[in-house]
N, CA, C and O atoms as CSV, one atom per row, in Angstrom:
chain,resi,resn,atom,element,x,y,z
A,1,UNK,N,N,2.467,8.039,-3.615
A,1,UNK,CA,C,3.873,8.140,-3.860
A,1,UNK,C,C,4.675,7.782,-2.632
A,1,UNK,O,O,5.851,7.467,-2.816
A,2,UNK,N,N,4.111,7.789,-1.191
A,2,UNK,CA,C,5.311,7.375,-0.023
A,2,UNK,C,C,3.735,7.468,0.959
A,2,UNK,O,O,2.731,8.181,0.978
A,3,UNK,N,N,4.356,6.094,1.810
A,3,UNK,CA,C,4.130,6.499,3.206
A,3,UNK,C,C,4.747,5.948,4.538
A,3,UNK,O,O,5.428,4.945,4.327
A,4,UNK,N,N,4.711,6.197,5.392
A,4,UNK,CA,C,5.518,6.038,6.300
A,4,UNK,C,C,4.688,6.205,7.809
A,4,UNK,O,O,3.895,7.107,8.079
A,5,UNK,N,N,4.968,5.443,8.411
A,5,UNK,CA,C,4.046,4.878,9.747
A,5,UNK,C,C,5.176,4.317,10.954
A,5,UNK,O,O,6.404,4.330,10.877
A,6,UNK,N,N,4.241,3.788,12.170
A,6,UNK,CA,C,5.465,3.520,12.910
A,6,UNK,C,C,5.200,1.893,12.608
A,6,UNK,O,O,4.269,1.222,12.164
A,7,UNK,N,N,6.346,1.684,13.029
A,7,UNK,CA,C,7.157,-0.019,12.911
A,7,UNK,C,C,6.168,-0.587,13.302
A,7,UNK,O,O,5.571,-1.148,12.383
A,8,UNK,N,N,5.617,-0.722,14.486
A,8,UNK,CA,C,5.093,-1.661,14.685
A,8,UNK,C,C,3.299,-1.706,14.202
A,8,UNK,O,O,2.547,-2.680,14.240
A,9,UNK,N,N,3.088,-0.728,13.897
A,9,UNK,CA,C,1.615,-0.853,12.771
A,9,UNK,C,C,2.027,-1.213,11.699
A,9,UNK,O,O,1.041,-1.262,10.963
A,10,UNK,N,N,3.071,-1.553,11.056
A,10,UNK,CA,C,3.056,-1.503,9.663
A,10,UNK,C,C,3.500,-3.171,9.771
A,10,UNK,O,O,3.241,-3.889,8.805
A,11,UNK,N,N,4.200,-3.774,11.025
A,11,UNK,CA,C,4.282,-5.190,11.125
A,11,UNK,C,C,2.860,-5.787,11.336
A,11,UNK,O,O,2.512,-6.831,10.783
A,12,UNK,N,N,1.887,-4.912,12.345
A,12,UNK,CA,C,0.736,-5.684,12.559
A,12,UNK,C,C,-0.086,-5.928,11.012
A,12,UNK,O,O,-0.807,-6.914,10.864
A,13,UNK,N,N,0.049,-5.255,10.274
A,13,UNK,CA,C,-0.887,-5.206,8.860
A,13,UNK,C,C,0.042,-5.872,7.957
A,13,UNK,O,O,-0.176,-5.590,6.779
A,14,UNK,N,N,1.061,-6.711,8.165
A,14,UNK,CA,C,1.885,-7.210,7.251
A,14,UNK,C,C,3.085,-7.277,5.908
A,14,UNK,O,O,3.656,-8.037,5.126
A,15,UNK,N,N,2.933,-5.740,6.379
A,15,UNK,CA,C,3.586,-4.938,5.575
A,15,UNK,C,C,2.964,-4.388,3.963
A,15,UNK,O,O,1.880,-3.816,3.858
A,16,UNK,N,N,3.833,-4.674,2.837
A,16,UNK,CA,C,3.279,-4.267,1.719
A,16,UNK,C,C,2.505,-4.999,1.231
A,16,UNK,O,O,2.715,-6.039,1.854
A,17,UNK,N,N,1.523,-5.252,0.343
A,17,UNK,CA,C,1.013,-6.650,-0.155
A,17,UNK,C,C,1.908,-6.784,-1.818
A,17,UNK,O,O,1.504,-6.302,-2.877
A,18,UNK,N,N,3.112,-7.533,-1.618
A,18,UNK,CA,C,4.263,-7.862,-2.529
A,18,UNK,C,C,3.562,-8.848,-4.083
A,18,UNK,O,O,4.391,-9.399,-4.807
A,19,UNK,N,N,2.018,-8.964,-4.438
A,19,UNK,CA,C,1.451,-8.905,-5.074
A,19,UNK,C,C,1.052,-7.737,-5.955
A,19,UNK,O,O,0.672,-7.867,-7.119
A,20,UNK,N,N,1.154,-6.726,-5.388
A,20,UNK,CA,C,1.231,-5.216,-6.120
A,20,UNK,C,C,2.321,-5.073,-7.277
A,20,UNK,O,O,3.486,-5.419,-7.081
A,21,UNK,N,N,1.928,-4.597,-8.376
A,21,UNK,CA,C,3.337,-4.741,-9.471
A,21,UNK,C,C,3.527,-3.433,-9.537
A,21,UNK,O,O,4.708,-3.275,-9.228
A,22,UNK,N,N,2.903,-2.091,-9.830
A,22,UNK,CA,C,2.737,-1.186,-10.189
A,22,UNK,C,C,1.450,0.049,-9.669
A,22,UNK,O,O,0.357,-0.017,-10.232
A,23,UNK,N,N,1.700,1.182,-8.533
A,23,UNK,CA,C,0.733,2.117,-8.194
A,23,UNK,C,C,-0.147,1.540,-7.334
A,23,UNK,O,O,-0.863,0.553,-7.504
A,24,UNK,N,N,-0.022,2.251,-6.396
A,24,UNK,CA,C,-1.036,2.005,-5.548
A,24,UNK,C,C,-1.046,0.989,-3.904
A,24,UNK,O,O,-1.890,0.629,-3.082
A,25,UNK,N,N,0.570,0.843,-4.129
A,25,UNK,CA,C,1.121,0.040,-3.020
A,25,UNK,C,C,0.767,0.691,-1.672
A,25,UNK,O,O,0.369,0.036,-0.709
A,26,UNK,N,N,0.926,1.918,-1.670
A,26,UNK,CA,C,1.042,3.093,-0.495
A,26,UNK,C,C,-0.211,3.454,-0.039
A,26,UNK,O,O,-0.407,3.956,1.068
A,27,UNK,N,N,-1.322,3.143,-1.103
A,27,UNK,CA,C,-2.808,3.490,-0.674
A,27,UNK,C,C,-3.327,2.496,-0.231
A,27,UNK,O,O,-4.464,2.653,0.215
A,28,UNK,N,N,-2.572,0.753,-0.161
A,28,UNK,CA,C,-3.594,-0.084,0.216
A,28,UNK,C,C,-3.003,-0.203,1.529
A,28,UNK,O,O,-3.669,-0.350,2.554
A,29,UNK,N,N,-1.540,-0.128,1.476
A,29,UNK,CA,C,-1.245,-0.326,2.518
A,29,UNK,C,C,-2.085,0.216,3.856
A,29,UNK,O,O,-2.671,-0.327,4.792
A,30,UNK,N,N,-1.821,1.586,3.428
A,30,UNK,CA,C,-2.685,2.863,4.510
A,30,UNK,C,C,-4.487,2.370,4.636
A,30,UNK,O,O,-5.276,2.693,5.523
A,31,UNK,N,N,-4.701,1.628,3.599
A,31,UNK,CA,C,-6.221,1.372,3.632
A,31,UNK,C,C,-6.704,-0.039,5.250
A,31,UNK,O,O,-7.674,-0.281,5.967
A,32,UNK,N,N,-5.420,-0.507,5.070
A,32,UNK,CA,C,-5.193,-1.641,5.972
A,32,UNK,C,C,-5.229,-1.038,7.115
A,32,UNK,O,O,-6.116,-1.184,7.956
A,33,UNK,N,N,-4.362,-0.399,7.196
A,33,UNK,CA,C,-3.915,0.678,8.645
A,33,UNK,C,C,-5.240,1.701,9.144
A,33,UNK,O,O,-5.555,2.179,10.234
A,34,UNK,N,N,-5.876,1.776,7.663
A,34,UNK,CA,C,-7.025,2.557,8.664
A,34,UNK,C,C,-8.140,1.902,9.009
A,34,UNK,O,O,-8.959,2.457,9.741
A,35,UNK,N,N,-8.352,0.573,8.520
A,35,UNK,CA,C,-9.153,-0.896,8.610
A,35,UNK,C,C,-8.734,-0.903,10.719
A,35,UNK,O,O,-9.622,-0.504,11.472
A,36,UNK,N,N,-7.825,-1.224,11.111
A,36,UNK,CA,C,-7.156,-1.202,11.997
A,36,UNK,C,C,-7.272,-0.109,13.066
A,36,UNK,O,O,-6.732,-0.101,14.172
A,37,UNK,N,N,-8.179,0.926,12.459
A,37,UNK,CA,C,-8.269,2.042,13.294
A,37,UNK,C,C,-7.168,3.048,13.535
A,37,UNK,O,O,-7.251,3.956,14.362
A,38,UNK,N,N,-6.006,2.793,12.660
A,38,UNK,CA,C,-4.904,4.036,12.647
A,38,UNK,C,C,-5.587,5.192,11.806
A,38,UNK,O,O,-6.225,5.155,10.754
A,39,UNK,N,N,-5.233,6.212,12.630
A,39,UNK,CA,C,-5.288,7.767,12.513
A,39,UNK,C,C,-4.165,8.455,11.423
A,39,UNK,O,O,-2.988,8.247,11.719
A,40,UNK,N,N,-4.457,9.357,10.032
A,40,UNK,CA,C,-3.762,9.423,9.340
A,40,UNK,C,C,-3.056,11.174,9.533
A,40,UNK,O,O,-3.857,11.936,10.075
A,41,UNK,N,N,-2.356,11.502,9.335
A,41,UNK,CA,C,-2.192,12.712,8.902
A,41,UNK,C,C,-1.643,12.640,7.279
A,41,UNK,O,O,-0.951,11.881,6.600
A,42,UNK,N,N,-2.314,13.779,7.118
A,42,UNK,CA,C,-1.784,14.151,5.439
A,42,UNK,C,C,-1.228,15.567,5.561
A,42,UNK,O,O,-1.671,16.659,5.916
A,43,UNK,N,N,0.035,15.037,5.075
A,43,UNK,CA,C,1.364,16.459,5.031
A,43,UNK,C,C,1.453,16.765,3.549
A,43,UNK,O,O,2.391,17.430,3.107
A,44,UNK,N,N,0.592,16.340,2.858
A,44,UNK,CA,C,0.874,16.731,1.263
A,44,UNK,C,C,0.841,18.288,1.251
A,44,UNK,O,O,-0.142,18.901,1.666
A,45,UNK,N,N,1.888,18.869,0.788
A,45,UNK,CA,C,2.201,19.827,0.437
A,45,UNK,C,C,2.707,20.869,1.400
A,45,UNK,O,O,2.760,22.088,1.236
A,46,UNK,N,N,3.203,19.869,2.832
A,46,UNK,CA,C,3.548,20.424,3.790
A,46,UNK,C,C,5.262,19.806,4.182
A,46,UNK,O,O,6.067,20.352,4.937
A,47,UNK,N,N,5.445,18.576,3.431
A,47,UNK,CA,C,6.790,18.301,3.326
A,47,UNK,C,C,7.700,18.161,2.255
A,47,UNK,O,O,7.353,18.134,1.074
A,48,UNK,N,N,8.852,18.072,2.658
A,48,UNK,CA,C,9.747,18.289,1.581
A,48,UNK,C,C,10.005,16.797,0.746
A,48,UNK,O,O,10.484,15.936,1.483
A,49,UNK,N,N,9.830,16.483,-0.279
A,49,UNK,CA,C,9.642,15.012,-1.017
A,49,UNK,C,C,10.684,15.131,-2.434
A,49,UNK,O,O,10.623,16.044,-3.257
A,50,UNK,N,N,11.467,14.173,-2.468
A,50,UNK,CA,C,12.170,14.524,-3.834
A,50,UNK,C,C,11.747,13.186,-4.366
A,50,UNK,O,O,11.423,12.194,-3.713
A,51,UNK,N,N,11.821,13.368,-5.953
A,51,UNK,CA,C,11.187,11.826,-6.397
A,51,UNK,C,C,11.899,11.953,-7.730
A,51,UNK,O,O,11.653,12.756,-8.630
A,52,UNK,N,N,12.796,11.041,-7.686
A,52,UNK,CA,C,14.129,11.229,-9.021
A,52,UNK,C,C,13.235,10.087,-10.121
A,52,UNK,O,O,12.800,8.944,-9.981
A,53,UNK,N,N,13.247,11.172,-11.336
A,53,UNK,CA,C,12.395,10.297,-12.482
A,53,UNK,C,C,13.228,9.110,-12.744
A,53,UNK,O,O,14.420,8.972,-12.470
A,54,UNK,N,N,12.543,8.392,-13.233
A,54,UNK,CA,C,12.528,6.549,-13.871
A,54,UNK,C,C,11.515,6.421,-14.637
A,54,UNK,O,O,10.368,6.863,-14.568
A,55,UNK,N,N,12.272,5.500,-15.685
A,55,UNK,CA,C,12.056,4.723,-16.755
A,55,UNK,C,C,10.551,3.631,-15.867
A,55,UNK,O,O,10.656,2.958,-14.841
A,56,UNK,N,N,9.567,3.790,-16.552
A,56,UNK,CA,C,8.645,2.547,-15.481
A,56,UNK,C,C,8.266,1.139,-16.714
A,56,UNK,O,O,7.160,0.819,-17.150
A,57,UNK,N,N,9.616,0.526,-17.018
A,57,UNK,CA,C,8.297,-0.446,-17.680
A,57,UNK,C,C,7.991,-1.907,-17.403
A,57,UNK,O,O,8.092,-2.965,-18.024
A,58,UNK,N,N,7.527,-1.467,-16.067
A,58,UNK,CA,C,6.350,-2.445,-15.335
A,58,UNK,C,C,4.936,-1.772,-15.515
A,58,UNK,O,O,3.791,-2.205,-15.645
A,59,UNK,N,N,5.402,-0.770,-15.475
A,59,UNK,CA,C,3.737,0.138,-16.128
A,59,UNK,C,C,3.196,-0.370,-16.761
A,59,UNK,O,O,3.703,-0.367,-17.882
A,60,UNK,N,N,1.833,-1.179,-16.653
A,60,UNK,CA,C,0.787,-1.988,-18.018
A,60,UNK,C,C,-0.347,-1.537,-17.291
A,60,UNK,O,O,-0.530,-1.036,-16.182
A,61,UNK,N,N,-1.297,-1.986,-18.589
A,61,UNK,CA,C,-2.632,-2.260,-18.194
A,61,UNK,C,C,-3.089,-3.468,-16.878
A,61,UNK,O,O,-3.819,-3.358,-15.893
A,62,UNK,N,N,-2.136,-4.792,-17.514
A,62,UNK,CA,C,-2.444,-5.652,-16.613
A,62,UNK,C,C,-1.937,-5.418,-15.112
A,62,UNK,O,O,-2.222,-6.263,-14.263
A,63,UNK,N,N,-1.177,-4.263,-14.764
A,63,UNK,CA,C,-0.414,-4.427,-13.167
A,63,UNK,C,C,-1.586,-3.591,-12.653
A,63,UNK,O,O,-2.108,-3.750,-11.550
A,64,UNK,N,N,-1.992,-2.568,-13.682
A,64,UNK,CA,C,-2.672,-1.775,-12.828
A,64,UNK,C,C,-4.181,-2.304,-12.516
A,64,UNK,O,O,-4.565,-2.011,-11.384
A,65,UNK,N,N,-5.011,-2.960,-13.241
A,65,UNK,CA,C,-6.214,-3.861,-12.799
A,65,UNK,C,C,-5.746,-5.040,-11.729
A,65,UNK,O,O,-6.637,-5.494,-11.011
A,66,UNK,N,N,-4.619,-5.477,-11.603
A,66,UNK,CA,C,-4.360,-5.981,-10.634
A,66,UNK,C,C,-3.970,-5.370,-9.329
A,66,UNK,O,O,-4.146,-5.953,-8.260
A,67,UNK,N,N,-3.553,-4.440,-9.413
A,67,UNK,CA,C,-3.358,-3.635,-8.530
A,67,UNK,C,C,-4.910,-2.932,-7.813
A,67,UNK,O,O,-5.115,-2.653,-6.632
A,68,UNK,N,N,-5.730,-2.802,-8.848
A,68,UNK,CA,C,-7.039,-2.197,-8.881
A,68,UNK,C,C,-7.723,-3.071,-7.931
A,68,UNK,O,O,-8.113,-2.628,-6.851
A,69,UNK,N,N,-7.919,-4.506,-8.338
A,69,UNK,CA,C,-8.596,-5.259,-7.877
A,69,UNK,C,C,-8.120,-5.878,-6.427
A,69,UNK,O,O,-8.937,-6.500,-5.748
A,70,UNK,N,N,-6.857,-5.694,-6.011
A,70,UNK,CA,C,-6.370,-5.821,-4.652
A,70,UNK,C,C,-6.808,-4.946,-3.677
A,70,UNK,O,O,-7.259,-5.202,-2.561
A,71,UNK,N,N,-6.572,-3.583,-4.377
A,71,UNK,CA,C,-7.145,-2.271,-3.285
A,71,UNK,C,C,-8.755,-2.540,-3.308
A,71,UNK,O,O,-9.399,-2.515,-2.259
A,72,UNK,N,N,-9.210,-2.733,-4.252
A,72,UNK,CA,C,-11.023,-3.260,-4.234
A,72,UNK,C,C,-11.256,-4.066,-2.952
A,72,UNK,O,O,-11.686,-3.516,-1.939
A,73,UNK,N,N,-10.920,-5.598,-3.011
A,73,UNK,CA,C,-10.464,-6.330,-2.062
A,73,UNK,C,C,-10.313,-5.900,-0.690
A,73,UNK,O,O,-10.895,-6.447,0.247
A,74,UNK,N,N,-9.772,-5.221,-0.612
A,74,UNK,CA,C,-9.031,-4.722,0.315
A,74,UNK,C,C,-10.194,-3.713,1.012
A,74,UNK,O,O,-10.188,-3.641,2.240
A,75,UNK,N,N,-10.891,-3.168,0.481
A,75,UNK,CA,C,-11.682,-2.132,1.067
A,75,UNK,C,C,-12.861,-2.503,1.369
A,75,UNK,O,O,-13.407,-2.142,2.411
A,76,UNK,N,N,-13.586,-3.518,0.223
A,76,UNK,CA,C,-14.957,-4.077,0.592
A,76,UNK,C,C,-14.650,-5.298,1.244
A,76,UNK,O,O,-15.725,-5.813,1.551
A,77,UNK,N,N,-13.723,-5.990,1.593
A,77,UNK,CA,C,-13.520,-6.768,2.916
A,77,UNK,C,C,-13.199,-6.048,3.893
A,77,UNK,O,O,-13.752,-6.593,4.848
A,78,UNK,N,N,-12.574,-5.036,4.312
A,78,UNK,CA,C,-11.876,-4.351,5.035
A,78,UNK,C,C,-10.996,-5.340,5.965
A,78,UNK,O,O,-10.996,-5.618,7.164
A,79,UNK,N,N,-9.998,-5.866,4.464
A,79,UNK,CA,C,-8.941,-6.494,5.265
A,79,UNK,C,C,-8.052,-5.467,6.000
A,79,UNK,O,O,-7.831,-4.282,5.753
A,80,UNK,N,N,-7.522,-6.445,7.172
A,80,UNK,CA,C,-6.584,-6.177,7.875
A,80,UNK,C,C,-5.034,-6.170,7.988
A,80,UNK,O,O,-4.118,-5.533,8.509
A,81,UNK,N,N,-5.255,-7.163,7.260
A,81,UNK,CA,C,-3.538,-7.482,7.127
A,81,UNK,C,C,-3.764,-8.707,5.562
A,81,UNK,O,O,-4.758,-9.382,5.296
A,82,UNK,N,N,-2.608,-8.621,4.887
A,82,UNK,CA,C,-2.204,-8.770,3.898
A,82,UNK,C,C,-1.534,-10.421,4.216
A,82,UNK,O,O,-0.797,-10.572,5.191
A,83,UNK,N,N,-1.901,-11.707,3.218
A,83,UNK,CA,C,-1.281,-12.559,3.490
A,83,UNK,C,C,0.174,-12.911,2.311
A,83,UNK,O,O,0.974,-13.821,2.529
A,84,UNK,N,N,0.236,-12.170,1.345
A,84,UNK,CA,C,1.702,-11.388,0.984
A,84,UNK,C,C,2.280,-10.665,1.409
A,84,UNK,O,O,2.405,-9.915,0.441
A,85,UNK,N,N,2.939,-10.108,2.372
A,85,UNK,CA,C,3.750,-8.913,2.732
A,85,UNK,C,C,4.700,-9.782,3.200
A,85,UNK,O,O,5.067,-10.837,2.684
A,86,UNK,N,N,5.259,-9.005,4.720
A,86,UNK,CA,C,6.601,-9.546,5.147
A,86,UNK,C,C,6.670,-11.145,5.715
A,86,UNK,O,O,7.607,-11.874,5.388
A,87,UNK,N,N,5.677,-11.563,6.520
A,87,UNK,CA,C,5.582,-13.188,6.491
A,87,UNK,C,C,4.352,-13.662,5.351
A,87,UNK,O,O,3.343,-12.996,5.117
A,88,UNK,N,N,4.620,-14.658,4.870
A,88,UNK,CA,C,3.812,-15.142,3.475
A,88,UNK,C,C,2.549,-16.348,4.373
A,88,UNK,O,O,2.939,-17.145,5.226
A,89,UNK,N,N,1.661,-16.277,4.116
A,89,UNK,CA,C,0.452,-17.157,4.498
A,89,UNK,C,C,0.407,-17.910,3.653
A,89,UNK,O,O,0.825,-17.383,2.621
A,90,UNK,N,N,0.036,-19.173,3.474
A,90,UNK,CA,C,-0.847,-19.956,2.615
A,90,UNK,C,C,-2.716,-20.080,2.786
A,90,UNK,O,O,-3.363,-20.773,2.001
């Protein structure tokens, strides 16, 4: 649901991978970052989080196997950085 890092780790890993449609943006990201050797803390249930409901219909089957198969990607390569995020690779 959120994460938040400092600026300049989150430029070295490229930011979000803007291929993501739906869930799971926040876990690959962090999966990158810990590829990278960043250190995590988990404050779940130690900070204050408001999350105002929405209508989701990007919600499918197909975003989320795509989404699935990026974080897959992502872990058994143990990519580093994302060639969708904030500068685009070819």
């Amino acid at each position: 649901m959120n994460v938040s890092g400092r600026k300049q780790d989150v430029l070295n890993v490229n930011g979000f991978d803007e291929r993501m449609l739906y869930r799971g943006e926040d876990r690959e990201i962090g999966e990158r970052l810990m590829n990278c050797g960043i250190k995590f803390k988990q404050i779940r249930y130690s900070a204050i989080c408001v999350h105002l409901h929405h209508d989701r219909p990007y919600k499918n089957d197909e975003a989320i196997k795509l989404n699935q198969a990026i974080r897959k990607a992502t872990k058994t390569n143990k990519y580093k950085i994302t060639k969708f995020g904030i500068k685009k690779y070819k």
